[in-house]
N, C-alpha and C positions, 0 to 999 in steps of 0.2 A: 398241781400244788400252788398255782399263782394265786394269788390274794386272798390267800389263807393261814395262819402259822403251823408251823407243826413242828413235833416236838421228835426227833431223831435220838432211836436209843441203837446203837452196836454191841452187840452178841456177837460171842467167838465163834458160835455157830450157822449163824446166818453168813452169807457171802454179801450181802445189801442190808442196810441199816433198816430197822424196822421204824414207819413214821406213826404217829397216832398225830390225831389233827385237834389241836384247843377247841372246844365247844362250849365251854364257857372259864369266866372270866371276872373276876372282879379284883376290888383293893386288896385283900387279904387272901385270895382262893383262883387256882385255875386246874379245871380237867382237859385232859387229852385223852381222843377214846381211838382206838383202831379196832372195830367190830369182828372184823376178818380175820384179827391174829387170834391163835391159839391161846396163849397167856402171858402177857396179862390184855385184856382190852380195853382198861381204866386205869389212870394215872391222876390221883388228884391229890395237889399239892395244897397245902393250908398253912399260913402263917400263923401259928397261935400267940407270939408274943413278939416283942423284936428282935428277940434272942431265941427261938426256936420254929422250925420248921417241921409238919408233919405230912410225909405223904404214904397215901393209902393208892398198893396196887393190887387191883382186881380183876375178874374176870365179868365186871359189873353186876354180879346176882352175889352166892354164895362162898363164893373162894375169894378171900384175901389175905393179905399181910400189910402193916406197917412201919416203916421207918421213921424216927424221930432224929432229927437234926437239932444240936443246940450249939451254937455260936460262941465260941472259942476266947476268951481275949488274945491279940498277939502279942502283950509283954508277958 
């Protein structure tokens, strides 16, 4: 795993954290893919504004779901 990043998700059912490794990368957008897991094998995170975040987990073809993240004020 050295000079790589990678992005560690824990599941109650795994006994070891499952890793997917960043393949790409930019200002607004990063995937993390682990080809070998079952599901999901894509993780890609996208900022759509400053205040929202969307990421899309898949199994990199036809099976996905997404989550939308929007940014809270804290008062």
């Amino acid at each position: 795993m050295s000079n790589h990043v990678f992005y560690l998700a824990k599941v109650r059912h795994n006994k070891l954290a499952v890793p997917f490794k960043l393949t790409r990368c930019s200002k607004r957008s990063a995937v993390f893919e682990n080809p070998e897991h079952d599901f999901p094998k894509k993780l890609h995170y996208q900022l759509q504004s400053e205040n929202k975040l969307t990421v899309t987990v898949s199994n990199g073809q036809d099976k996905s779901f997404t989550i939308n993240y929007d940014k809270q004020d804290a008062g």
